[in-house]
C-alpha positions as CSV (number, residue, x, y, z in Angstrom):
1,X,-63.2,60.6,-1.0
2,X,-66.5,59.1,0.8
3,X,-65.5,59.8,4.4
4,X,-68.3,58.4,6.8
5,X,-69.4,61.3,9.2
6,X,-67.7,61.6,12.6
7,X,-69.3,61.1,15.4
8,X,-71.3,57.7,15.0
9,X,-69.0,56.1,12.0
10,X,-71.4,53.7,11.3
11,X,-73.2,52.5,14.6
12,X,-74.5,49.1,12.1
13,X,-71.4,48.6,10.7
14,X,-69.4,48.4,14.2
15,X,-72.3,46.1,15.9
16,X,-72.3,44.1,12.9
17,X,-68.2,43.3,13.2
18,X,-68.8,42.7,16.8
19,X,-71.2,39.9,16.1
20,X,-69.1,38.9,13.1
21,X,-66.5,38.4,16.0
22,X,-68.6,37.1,18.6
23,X,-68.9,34.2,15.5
24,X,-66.0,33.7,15.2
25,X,-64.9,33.3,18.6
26,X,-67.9,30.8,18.9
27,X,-66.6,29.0,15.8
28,X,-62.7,28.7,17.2
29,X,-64.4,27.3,20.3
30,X,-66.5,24.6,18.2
31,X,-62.9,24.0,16.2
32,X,-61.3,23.5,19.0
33,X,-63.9,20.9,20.7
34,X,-64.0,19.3,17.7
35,X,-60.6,18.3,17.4
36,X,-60.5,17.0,20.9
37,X,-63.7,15.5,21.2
38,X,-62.1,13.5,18.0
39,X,-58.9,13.0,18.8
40,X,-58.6,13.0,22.8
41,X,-61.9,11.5,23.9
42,X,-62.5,9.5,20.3
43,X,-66.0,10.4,20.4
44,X,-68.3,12.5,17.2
45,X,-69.7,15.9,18.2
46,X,-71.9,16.2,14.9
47,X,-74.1,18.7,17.1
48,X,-71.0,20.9,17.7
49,X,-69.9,20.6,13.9
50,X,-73.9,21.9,12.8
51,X,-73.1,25.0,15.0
52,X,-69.8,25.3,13.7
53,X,-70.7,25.6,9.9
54,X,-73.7,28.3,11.5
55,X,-71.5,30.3,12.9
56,X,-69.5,30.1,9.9
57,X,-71.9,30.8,7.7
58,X,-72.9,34.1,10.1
59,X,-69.1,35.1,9.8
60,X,-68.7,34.8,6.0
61,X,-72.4,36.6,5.9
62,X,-71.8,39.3,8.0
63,X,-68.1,39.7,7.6
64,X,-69.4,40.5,4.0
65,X,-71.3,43.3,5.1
66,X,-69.1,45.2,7.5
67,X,-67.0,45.2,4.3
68,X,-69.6,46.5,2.6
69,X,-70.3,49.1,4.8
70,X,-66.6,50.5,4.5
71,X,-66.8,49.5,1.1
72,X,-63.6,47.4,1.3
73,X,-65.2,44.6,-0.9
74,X,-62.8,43.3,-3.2
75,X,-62.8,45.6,-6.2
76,X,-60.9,46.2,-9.1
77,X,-60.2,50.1,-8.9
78,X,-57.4,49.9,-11.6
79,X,-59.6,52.9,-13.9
80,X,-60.7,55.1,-10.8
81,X,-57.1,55.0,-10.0
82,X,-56.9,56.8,-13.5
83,X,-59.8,59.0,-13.6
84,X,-58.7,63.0,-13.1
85,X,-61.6,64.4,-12.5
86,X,-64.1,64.7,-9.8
87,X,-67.2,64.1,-11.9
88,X,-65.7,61.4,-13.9
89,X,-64.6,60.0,-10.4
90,X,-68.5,60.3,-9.2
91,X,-69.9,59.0,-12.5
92,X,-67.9,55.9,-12.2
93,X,-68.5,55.3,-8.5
94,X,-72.5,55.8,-9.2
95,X,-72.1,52.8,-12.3
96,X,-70.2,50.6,-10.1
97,X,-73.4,51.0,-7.3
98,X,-75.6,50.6,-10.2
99,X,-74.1,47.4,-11.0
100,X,-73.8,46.2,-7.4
101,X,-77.4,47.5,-6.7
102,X,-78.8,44.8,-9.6
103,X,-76.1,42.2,-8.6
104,X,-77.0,41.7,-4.9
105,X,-81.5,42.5,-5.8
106,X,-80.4,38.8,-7.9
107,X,-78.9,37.3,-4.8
108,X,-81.8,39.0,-2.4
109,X,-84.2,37.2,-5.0
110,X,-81.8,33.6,-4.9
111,X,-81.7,34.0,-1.3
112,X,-85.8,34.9,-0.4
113,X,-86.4,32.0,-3.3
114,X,-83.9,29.1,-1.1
115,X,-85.7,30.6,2.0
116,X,-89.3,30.6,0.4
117,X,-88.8,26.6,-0.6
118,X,-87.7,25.8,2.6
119,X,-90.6,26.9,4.0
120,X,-92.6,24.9,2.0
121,X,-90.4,21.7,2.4
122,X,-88.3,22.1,6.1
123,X,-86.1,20.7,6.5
124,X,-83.6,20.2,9.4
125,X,-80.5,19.6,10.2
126,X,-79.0,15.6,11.0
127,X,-77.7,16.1,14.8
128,X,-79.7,18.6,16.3
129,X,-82.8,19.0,14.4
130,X,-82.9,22.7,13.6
131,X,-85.0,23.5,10.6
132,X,-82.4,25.0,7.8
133,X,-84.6,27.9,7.9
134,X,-82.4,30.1,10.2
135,X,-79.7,29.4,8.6
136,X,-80.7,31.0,5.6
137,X,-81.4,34.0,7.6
138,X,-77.9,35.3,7.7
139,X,-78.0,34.9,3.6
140,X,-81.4,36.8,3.5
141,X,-80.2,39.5,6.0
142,X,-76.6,39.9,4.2
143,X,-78.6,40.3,1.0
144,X,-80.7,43.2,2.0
145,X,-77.9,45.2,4.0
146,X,-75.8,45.0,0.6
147,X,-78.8,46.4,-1.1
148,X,-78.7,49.1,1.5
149,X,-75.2,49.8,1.3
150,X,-75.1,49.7,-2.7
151,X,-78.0,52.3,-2.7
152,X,-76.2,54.7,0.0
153,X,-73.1,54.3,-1.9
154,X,-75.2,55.6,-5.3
155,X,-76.6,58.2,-3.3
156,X,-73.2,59.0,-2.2
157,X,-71.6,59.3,-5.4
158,X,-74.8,61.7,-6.8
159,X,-73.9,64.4,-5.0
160,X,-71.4,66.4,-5.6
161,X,-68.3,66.6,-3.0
162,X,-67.7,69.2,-0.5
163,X,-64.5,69.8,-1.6
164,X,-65.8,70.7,-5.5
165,X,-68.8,73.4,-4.0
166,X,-65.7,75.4,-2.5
């Protein structure tokens, strides 16, 4: 029912599931060096395992918003499925980005709150001394692009179809 326009189908989304695979490429690599720094040349890589768990967390982050963005976040759509009417369908698609719009402006609070204390006490990491800071970033980032999302989705569901003005 909310078809993205054609033509540019979401230039953020597609450039944010390119860097969510860029990640994860990065993070098969780290895998991967891991398990043979370990087991072939018996020797720690805790540098390579720090990187590893960033670009994990920049997958999981951003992974989360290109499923945002086509709104394929896990949902339980058993009473849309249910719903006959178009204005009924609209009104219950507005709630549900009501209650995701106050859901992730808690996590964008959490997450600016972890960030904020972390500037006051840094903190780095054990092998290669980066301050936790930018980890944090992907959080704070993933929270404000679900706000975004949840708002265009509210906006979305507002106004009426173009399928009902015909």
């Amino acid at each position: 029912m909310n078809k993205a326009p054609e033509g540019g189908r979401d230039t953020i989304a597609k450039a944010l599931g390119a860097f969510a695979a860029l990640n994860m490429a990065l993070l098969t690599g780290l895998t991967l060096y891991l398990v043979l720094a370990r087991d072939l040349l018996q020797t720690a890589a805790a540098g390579a395992q720090e990187l590893g768990i960033f670009c994990a967390l920049q997958v999981y982050m951003f992974g989360a918003l290109v499923a945002a963005s086509r709104r394929k976040q896990i949902n339980i759509d058993w009473l849309e499925q249910r719903l006959v009417s178009p204005a009924a369908i609209r009104l219950h698609q507005a709630i549900i980005a009501l209650v995701v719009i106050v859901v992730t402006v808690f996590f964008a609070y959490w997450a600016w709150q972890m960030l904020a204390w972390n500037m006051k006490r840094p903190q780095v990491t054990p092998a290669l001394g980066l301050p936790l800071w930018i980890f944090q970033l992907s959080i704070q980032a993933c929270a404000v692009g679900c706000i975004g999302y949840a708002i265009r989705d509210f906006y979305r569901a507002l106004r009426p179809s173009r399928e009902s003005l015909e």
